[in-house]
N, C-alpha and C positions, 0 to 999 in steps of 0.2 A: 647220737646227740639226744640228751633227755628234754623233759618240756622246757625244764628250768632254761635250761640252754637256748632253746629254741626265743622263749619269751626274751630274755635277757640279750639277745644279740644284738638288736639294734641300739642299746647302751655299749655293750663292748665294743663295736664297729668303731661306733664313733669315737671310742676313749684310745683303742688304738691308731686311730688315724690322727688323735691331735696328741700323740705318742706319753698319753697316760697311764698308767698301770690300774687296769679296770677293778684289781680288788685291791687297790688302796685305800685308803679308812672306810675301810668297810664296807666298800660299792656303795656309796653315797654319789660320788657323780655319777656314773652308770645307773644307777638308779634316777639322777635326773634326769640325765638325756631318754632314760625309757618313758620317764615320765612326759616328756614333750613330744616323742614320736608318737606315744599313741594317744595323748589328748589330742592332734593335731587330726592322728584317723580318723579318731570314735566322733570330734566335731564336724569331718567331711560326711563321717557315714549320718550323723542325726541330720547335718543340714539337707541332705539328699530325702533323707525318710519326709520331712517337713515339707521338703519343696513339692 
């Protein structure tokens, strides 16, 4: 598994499990679902750092 992989997972996860084809036009939804899992971490990790 390279990084690419490793980063991109949790966009694939998910596109397979709502039985999408994760390089469909061109990993645009995989690319947004990665986008929402780790805006979700990086906002639990700053809210933690603040608190």
């Amino acid at each position: 598994m390279t990084l690419a992989d490793l980063i991109l997972w949790p966009g694939t996860k998910i596109c397979e499990w709502l039985g999408v084809e994760p390089t469909s036009d061109s990993g645009l939804i995989r690319s947004m679902f990665n986008t929402f899992v780790y805006l979700i971490i990086f906002l639990i990790i700053a809210w933690i750092a603040v608190a």
